[in-house]
VOPA-147237 format. One record per atom (N, C-alpha, C): x, y, z. Coordinates in steps of 0.05 Angstrom, whole numbers, padded with zeros to 5 digits, always signed. Example, Ala and Ser with C-alpha at 12.3 -4.5 7.8 and 13.67 -1.06 7.14 Angstrom:
<recs>
+00264-00114+00156/+00246-00090+00156/+00264-00066+00156/+00257-00045+00142/+00273-00021+00143/+00258+00001+00157/
</recs>
This chain:
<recs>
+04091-02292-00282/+04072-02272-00273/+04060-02279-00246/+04061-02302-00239/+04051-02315-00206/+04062-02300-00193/+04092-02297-00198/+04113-02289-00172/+04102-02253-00174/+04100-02242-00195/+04089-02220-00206/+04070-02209-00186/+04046-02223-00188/+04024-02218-00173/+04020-02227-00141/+04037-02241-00140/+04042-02250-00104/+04059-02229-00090/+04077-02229-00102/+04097-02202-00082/+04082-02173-00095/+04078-02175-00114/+04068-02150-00121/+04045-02140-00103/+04023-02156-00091/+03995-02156-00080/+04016-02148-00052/+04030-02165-00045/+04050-02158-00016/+04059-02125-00011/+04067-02119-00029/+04086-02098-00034/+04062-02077-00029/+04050-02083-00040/+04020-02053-00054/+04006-02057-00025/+04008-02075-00010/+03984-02074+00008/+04011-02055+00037/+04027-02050+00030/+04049-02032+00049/+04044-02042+00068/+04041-02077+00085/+04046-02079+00107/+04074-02085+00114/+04095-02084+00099/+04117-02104+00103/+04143-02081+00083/+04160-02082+00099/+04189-02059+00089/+04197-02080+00074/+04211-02080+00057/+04233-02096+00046/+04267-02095+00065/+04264-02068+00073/+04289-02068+00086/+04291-02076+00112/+04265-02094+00124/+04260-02099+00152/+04256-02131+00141/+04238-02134+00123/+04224-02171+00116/+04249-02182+00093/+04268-02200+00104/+04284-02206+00091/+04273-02232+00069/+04253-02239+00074/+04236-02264+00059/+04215-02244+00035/+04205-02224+00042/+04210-02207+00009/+04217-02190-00002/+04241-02181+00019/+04262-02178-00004/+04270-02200-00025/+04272-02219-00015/+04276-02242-00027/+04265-02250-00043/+04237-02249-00045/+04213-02259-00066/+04217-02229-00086/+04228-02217-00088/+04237-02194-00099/+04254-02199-00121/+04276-02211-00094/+04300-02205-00122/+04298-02241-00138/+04283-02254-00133/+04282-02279-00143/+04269-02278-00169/+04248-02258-00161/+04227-02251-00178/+04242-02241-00205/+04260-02218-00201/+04275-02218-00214/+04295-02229-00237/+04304-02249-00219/+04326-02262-00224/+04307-02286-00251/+04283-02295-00239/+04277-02311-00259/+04268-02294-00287/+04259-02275-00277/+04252-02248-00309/+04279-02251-00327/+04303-02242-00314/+04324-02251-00336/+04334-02267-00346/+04325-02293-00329/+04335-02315-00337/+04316-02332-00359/+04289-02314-00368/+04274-02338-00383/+04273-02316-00404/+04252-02322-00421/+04249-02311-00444/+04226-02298-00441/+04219-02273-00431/+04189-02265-00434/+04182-02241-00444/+04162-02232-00445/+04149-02217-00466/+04154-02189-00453/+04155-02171-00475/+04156-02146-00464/+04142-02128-00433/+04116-02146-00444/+04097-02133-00425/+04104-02148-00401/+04114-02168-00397/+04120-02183-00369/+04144-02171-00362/+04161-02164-00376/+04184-02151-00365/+04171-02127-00351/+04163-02107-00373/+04150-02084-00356/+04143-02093-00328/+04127-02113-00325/+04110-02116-00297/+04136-02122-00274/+04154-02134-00279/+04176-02142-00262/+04186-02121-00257/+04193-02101-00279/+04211-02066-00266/+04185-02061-00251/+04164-02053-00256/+04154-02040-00239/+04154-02045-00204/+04149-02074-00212/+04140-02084-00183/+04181-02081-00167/+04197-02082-00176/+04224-02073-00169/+04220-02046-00152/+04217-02024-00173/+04214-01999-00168/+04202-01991-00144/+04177-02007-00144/+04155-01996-00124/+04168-02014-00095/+04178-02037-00094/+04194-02050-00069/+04217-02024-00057/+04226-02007-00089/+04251-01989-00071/+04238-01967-00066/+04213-01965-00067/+04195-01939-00053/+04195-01916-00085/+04206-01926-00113/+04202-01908-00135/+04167-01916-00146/+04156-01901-00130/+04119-01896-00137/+04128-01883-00161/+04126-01858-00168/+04138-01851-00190/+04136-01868-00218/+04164-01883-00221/+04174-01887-00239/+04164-01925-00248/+04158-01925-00224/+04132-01955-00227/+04112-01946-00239/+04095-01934-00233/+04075-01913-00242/+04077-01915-00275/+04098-01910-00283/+04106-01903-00315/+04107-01925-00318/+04121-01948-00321/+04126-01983-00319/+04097-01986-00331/+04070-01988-00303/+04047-01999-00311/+04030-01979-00325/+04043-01952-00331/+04017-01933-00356/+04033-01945-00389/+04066-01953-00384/+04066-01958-00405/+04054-01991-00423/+04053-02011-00394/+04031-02036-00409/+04010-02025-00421/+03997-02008-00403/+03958-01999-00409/+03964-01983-00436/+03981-01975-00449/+03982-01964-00473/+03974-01987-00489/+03995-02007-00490/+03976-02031-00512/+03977-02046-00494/+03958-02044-00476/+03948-02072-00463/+03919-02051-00441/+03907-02049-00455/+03897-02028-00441/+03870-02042-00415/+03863-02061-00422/+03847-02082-00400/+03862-02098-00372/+03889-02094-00380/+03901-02102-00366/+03899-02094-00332/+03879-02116-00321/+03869-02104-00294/+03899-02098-00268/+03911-02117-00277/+03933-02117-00253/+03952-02096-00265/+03963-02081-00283/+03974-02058-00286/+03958-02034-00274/+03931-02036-00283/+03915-02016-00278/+03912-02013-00247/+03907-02031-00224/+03898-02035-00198/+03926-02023-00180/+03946-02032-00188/+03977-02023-00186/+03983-01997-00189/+03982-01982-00214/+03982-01957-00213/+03958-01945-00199/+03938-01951-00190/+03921-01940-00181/+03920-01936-00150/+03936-01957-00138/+03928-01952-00118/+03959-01944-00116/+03986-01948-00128/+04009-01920-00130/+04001-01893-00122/+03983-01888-00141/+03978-01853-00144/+03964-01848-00122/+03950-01870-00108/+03937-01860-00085/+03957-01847-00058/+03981-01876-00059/+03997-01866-00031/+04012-01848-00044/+04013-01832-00068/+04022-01804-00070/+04006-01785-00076/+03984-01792-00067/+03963-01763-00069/+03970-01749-00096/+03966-01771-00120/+03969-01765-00144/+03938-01755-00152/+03918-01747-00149/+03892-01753-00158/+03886-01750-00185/+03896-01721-00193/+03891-01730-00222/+03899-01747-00234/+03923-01760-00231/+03933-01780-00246/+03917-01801-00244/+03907-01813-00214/+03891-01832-00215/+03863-01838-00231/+03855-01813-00223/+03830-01808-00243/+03838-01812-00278/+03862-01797-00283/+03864-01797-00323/+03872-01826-00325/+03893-01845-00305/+03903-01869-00319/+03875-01884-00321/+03855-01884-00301/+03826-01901-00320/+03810-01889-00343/+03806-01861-00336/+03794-01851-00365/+03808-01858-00386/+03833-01868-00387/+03842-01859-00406/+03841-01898-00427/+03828-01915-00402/+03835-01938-00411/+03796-01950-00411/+03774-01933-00399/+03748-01934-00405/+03736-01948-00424/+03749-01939-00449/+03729-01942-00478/+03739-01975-00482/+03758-01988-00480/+03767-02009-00483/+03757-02032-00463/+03744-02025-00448/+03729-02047-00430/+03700-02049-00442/+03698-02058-00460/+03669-02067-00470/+03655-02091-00444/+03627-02089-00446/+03610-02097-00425/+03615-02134-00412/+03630-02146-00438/+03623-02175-00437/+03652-02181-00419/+03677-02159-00418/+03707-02168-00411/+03697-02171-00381/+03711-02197-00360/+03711-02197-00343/+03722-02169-00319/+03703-02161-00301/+03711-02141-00279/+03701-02110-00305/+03691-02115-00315/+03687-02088-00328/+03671-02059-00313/+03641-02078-00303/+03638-02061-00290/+03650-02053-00261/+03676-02056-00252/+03691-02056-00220/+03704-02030-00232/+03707-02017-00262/+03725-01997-00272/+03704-01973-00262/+03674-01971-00260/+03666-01954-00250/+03669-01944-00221/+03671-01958-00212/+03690-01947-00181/+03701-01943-00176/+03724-01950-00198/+03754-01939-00209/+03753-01912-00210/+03743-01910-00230/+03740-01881-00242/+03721-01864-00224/+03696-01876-00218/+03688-01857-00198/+03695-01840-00168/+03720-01865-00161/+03743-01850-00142/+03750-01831-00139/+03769-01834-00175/+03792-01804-00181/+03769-01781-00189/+03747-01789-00199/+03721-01767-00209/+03726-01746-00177/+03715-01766-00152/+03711-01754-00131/+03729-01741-00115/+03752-01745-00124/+03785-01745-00103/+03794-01720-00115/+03785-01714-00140/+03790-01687-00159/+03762-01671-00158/+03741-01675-00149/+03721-01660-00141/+03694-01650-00161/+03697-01679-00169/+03673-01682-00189/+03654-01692-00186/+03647-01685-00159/+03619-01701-00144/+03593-01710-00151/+03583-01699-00165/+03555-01701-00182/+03565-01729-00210/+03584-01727-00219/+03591-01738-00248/+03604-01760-00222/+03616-01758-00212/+03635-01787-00188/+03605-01800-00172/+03590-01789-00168/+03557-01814-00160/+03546-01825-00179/+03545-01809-00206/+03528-01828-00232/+03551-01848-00236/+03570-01849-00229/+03589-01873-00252/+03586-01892-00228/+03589-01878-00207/+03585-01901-00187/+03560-01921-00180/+03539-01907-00185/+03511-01916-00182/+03505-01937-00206/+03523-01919-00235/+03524-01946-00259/+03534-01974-00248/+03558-01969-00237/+03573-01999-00220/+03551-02015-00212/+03546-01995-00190/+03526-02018-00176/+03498-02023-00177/+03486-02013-00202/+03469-02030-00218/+03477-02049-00237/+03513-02053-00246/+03520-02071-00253/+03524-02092-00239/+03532-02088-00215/+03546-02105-00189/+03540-02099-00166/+03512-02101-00151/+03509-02094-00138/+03526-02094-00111/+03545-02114-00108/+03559-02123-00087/+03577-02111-00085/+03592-02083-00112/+03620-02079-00111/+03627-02064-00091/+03636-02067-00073/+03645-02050-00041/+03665-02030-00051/+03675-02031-00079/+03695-02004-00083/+03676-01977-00086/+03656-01990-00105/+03623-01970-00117/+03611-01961-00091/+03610-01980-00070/+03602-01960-00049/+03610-01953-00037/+03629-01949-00030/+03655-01931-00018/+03667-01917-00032/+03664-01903-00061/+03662-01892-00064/+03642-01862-00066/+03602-01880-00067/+03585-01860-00059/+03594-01853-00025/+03604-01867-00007/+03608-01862+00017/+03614-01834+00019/+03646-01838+00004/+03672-01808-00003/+03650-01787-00002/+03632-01789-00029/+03623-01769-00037/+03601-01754-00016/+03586-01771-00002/+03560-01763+00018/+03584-01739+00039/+03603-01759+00051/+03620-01749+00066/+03635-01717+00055/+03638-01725+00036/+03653-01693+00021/+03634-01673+00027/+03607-01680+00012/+03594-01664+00013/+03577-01659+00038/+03578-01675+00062/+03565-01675+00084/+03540-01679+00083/+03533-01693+00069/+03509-01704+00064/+03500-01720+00081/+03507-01719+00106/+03511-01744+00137/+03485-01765+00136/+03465-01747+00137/+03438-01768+00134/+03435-01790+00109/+03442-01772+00085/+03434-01791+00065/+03455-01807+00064/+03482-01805+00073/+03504-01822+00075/+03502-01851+00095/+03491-01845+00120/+03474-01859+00133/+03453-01887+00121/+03429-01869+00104/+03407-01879+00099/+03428-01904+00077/+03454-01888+00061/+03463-01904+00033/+03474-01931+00043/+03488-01929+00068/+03504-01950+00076/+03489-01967+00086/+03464-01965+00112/+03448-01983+00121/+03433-02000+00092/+03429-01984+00082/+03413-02000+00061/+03428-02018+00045/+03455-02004+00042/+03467-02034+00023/+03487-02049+00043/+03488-02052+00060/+03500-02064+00091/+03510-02093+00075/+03486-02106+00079/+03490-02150+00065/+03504-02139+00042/+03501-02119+00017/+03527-02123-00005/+03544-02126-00003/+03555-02113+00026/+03582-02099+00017/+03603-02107+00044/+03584-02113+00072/+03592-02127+00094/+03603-02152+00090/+03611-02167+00066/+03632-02188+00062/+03645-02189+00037/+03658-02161+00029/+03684-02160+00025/+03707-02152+00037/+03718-02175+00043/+03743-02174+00056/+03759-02152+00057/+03767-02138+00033/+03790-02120+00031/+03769-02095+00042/+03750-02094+00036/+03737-02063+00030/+03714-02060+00071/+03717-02085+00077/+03687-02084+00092/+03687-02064+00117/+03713-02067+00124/+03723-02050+00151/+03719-02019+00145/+03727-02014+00119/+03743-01990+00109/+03707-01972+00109/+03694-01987+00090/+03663-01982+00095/+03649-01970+00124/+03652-01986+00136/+03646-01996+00165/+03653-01966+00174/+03678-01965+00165/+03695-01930+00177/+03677-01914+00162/+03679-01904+00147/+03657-01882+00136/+03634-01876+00155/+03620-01905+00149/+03597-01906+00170/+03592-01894+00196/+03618-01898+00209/+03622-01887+00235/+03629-01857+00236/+03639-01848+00210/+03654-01815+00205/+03621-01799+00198/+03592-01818+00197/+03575-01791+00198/+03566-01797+00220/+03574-01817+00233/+03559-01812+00268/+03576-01790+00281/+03606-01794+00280/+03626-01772+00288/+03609-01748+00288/+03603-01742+00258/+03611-01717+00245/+03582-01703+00253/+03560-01716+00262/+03529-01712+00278/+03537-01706+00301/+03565-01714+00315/+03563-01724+00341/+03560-01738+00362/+03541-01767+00342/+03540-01781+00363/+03554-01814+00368/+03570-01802+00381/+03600-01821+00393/+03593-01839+00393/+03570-01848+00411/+03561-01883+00421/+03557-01897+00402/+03547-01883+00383/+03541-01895+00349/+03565-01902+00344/+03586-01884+00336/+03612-01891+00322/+03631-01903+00337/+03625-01908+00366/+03648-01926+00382/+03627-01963+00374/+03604-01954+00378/+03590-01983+00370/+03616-01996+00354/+03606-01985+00329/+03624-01991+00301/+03651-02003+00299/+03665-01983+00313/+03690-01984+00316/+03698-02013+00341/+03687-02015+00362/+03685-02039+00371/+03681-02062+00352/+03650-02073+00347/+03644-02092+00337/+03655-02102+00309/+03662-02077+00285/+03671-02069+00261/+03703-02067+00256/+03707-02047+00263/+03738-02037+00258/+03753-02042+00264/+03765-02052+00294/+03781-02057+00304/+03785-02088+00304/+03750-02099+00310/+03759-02132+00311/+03772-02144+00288/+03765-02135+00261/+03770-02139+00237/+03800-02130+00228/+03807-02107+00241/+03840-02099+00242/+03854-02114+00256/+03849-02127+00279/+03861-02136+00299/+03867-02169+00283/+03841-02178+00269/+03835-02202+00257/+03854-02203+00224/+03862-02184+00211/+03868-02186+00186/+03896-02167+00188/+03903-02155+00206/+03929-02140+00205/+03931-02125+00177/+03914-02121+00161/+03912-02108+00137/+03911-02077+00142/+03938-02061+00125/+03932-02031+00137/+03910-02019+00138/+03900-02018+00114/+03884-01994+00104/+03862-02004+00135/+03853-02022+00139/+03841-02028+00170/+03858-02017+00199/+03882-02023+00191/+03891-02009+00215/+03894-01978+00213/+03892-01963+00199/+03893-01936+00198/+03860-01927+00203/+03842-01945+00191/+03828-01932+00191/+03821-01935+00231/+03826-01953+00235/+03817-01954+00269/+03838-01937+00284/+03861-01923+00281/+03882-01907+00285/+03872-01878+00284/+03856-01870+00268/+03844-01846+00248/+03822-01842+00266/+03806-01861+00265/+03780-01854+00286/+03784-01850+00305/+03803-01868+00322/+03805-01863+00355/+03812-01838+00355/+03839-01818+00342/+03845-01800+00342/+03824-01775+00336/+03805-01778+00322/+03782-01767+00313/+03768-01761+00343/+03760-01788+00348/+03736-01778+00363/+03752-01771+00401/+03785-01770+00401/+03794-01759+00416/+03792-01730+00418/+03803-01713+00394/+03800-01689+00386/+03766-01684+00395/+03753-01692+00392/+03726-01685+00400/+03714-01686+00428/+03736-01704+00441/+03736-01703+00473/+03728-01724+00488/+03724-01749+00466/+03720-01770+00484/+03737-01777+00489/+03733-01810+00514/+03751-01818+00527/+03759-01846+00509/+03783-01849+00499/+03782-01870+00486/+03807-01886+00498/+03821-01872+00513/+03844-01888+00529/+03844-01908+00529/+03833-01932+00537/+03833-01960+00541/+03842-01974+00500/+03830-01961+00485/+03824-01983+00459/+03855-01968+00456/+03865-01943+00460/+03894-01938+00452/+03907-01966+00453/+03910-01963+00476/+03934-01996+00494/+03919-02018+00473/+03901-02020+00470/+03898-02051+00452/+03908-02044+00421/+03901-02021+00407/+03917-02009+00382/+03942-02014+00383/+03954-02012+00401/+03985-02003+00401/+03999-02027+00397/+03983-02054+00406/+03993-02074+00399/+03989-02088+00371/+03967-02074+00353/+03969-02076+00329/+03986-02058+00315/+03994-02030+00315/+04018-02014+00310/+04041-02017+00313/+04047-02022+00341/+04078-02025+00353/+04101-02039+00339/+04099-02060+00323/+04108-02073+00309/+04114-02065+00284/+04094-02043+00280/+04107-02033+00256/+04122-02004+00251/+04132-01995+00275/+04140-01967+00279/+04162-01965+00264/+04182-01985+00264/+04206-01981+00238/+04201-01985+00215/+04184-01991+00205/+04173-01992+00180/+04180-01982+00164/+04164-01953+00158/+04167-01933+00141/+04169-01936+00116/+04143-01946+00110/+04135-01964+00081/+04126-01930+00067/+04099-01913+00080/+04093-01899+00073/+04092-01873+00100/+04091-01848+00089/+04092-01822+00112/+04059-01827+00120/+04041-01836+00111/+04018-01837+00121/+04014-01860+00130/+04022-01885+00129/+04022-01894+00160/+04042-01889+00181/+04061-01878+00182/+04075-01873+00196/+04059-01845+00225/+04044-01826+00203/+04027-01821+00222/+04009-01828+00236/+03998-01849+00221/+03974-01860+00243/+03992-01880+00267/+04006-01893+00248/+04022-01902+00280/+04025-01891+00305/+04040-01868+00292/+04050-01840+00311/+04020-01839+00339/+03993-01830+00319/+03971-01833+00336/+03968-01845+00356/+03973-01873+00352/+03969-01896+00381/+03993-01895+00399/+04016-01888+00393/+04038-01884+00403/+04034-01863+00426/+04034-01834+00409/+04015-01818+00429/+03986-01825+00452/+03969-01829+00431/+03946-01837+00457/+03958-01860+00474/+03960-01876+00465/+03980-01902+00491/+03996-01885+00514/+04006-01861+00504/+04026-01854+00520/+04056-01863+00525/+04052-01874+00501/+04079-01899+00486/+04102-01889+00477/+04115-01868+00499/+04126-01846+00492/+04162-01865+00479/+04165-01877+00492/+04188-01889+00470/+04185-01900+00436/+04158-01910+00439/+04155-01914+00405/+04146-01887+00382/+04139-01876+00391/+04139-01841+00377/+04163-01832+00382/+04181-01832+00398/+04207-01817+00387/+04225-01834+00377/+04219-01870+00368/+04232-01879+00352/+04220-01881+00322/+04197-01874+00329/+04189-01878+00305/+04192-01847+00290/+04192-01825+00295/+04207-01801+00285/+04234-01805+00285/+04249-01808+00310/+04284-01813+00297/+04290-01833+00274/+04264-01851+00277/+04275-01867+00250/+04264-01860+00221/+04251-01844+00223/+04235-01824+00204/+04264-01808+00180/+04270-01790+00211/+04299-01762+00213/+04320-01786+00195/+04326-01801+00212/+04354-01814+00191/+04352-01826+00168/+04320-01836+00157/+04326-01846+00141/+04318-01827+00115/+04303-01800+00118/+04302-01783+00109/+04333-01770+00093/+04352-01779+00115/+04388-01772+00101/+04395-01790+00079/+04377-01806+00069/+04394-01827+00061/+04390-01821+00029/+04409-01829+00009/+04406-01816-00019/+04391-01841-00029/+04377-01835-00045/+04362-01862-00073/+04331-01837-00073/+04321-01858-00087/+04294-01854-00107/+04267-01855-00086/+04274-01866-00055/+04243-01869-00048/+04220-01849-00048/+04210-01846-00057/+04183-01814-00061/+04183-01814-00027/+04166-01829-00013/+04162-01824+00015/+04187-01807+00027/+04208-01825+00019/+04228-01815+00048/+04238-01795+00042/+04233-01786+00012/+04244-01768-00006/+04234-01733+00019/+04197-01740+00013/+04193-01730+00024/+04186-01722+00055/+04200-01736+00064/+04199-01739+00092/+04209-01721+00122/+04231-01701+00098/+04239-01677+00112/+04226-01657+00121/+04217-01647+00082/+04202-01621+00088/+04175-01632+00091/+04162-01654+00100/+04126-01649+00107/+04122-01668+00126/+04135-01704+00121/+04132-01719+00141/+04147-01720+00168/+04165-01704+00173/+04178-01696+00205/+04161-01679+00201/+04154-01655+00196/+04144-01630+00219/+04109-01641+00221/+04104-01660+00210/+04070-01676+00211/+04074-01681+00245/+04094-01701+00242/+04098-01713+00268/+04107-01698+00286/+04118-01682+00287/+04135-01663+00307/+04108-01647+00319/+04094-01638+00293/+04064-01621+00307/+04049-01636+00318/+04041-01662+00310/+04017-01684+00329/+04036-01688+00356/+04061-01693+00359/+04077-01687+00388/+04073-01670+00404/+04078-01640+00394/+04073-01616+00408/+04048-01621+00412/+04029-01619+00397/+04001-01622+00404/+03984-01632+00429/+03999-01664+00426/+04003-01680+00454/+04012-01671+00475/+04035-01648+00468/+04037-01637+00501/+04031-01612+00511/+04011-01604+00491/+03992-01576+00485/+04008-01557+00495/+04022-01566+00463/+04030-01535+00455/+04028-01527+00429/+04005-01516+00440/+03989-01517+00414/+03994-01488+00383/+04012-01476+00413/+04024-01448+00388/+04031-01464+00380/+04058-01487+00382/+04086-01488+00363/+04067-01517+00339/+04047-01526+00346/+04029-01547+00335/+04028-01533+00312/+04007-01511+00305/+04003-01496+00285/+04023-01480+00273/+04046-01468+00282/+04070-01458+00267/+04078-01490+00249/+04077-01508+00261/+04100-01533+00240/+04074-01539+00219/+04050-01540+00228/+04029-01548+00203/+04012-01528+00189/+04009-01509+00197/+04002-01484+00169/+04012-01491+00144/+04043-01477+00159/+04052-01481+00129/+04052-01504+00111/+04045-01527+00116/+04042-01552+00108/+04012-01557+00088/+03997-01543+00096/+03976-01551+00088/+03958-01563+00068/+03978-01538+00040/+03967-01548+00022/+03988-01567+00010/+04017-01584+00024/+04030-01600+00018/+04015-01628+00028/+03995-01625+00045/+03992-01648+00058/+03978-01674+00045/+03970-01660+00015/+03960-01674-00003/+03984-01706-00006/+04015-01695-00004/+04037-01713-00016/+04041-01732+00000/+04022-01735+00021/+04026-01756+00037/+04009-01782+00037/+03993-01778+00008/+03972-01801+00006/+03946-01800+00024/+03936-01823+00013/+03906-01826+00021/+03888-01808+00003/+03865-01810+00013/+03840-01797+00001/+03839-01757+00023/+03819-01737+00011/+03815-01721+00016/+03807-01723+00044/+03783-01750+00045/+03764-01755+00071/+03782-01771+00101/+03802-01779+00090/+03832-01790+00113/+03854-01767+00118/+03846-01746+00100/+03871-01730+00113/+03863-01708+00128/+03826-01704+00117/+03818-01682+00137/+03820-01678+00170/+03830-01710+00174/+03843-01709+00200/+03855-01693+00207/+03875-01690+00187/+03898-01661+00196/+03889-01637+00184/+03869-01631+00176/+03859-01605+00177/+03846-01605+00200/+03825-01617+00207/+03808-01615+00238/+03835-01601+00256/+03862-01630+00259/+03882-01627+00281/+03892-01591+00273/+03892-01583+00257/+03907-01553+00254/+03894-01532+00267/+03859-01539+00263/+03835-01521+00264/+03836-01526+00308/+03831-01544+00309/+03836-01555+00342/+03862-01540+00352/+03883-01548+00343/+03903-01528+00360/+03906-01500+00345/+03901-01492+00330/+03885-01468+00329/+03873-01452+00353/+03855-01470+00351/+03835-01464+00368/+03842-01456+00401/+03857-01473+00412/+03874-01477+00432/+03895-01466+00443/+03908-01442+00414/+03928-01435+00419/+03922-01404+00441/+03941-01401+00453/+03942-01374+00472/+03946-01354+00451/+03951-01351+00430/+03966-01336+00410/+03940-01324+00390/+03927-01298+00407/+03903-01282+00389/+03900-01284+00354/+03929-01291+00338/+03930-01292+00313/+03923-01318+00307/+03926-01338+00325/+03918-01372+00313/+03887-01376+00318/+03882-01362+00344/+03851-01360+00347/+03837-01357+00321/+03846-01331+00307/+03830-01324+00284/+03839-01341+00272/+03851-01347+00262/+03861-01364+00239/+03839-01389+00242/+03848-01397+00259/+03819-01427+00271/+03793-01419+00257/+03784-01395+00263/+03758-01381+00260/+03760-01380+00229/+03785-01363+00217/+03770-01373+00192/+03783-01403+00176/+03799-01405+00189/+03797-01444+00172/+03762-01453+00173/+03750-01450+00192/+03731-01450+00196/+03710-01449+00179/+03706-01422+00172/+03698-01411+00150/+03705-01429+00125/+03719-01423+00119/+03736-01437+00097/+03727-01462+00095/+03719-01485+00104/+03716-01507+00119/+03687-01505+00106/+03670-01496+00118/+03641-01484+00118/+03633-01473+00083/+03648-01462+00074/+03645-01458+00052/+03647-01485+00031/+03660-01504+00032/+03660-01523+00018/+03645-01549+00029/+03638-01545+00046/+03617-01567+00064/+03598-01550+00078/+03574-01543+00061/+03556-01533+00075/+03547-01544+00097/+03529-01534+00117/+03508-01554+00136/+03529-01571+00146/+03546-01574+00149/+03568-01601+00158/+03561-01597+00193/+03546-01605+00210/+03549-01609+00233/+03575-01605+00252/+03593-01618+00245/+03622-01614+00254/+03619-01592+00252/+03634-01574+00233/+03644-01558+00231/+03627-01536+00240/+03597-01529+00244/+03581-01510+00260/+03591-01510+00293/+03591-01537+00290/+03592-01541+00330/+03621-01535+00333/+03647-01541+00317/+03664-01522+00321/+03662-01496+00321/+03655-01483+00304/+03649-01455+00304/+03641-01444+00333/+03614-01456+00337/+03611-01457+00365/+03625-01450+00383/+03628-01469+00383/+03664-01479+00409/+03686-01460+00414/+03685-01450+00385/+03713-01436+00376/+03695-01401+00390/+03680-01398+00385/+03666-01364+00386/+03656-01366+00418/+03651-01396+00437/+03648-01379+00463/+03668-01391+00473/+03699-01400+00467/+03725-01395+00476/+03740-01372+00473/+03733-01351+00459/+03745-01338+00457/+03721-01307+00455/+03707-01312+00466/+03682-01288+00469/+03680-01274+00502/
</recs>
């Protein structure tokens, strides 16, 4: 189970292809190799297919591997953390949300990490849009644990969903020393934080962040979910019109390296991001041609599976976009929109590409995208009341075209 949980932790954290890192592939098929060769228990076998599966990009069918331990093994934290964060890079949400309900009642108070399941569950509560019921389970956490950085990044999601900017604000300053030294989670925090200065408007706040916070820490841990999130922002607070040129070129050298990758279609777009802002115009059209071919290739990977019909025309539109053209931007991502769920992440990481649709929208010469902008808009507004953003777009959008 060592080898289990070492390549497995490798594999799930999607910095590293198997078809690029010949050292684990290796820790792969070794991994393997010793599962058949000893005598072990059902449930360890399970854990070895899975972690197989998920190296050949079958999210899916790994997925099933670790729901079928949690059937009788239902505490079992490392099946559970595995499928969980699976269903995430497939924008599974309900599933994420039912595989912990469904294993809840069996974590009595005294089992180690018991209370860390409330931020579990309060996740998929929020990712499926159960916002009121996704803050009480969360707020339970962290009167169990005050420190758990998943519990508060989770109430983060929710302030943010709901545009709650101020009180999202007031939630993070105040628990800052909890949650500012966990490693995996601190950056990712840190981002939120900066997405209600964005989302107010005020940049100097959220470049603070992203300087001192985001990037040093990405640059320092090469850990994705950090590097997207500093990929995500810059792109963010470009669309809004700052100048962020300079931190592109230093991104790019945390990205560049991983352009053949193609572990998942959602980093492959944020890559895409720095590629573009850098002006790194050779690594965006290798990193889409290498997208296109490997999209031809037959097997089981979910990503590359889907890589035709949603992850090329993602990229093909943030391209056009870049060279504002902004009709043919919105023709490749409309129709996408409500697919864009299959590309992973959370609701609050992909609104990126709703903003990007609503922006070249906005931009387009084409009287029918205008409106359309106007009412995404709407639409927008309706589920995030008061949201700052989205008024000052409106704005924007009504004396561009008045």
């Amino acid at each position: 189970m060592g080898h289990v949980i070492s390549t497995g932790l490798e594999l799930v954290a999607t910095t590293s292809s198997t078809r690029l890192n010949e050292r684990l592939a290796s820790a792969v098929k070794r991994t393997v190799e010793l599962a058949n060769s000893q005598d072990i228990s059902p449930r360890e076998k399970l854990h070895v297919k899975a972690m197989e599966l998920f190296s050949h990009g079958n999210f899916p069918k790994a997925c099933e591997m670790w729901e079928d331990i949690l059937v009788d093994h239902p505490t079992d934290m490392l099946a559970l953390k595995f499928a969980h964060d699976s269903y995430f890079y497939m924008g599974a949400q309900i599933q994420m949300r039912d595989s912990v309900a469904r294993v809840l009642p069996h974590w009595k108070p005294h089992i180690p990490l018991a209370s860390y399941l409330k931020g579990q569950y309060s996740f998929g509560l929020l990712e499926t849009h159960f916002y009121d019921q996704a803050e009480k389970v969360a707020m339970e956490g962290l009167a169990l644990t005050p420190d758990d950085a998943w519990s508060v990044h989770s109430v983060a999601h929710i302030y943010e969903m709901k545009a709650e900017v101020d009180k999202g604000l007031k939630f993070m300053e105040g628990r800052e020393k909890d949650w500012q030294t966990a490693d995996m989670l601190a950056s990712h925090n840190y981002w939120h934080w900066a997405l209600y200065f964005i989302e107010k408007g005020q940049y100097e706040a959220a470049l603070q962040i992203y300087d001192s916070q985001v990037f040093r820490r990405c640059k320092a841990t090469g850990s994705m979910l950090d590097t997207v999130d500093a990929c995500s922002m810059l792109y963010r607070l470009e669309m809004e019109g700052v100048c962020v040129k300079d931190r592109w070129r230093e991104l790019l050298q945390v990205t560049q390296p991983h352009t053949d990758d193609h572990v998942t279609l959602f980093n492959d777009l944020h890559f895409l991001m720095v590629s573009l802002g850098a002006k790194e115009n050779g690594s965006s059209k290798r990193l889409l041609e290498g997208l296109q071919e490997l999209a031809k290739e037959p097997g089981d990977n979910h990503q590359l599976q889907l890589a035709e019909p949603v992850g090329v025309p993602m990229c093909q539109a943030m391209m056009e976009y870049d060279q504002g053209n902004y009709n043919r931007a919105v023709e490749l991502l409309y129709p996408l929109r409500y697919r864009m769920v299959d590309i992973g992440g959370s609701d609050a990481q992909r609104d990126l590409f709703n903003q990007l649709l609503i922006h070249a929208a906005m931009k387009s010469e084409n009287k029918h995208h205008q409106k359309l902008g106007r009412c995404l808009l709407v639409e927008r507004d309706a589920t995030r009341p008061d949201s700052p953003l989205t008024h000052r777009l409106l704005k924007r959008a009504l004396a561009l075209h008045n």
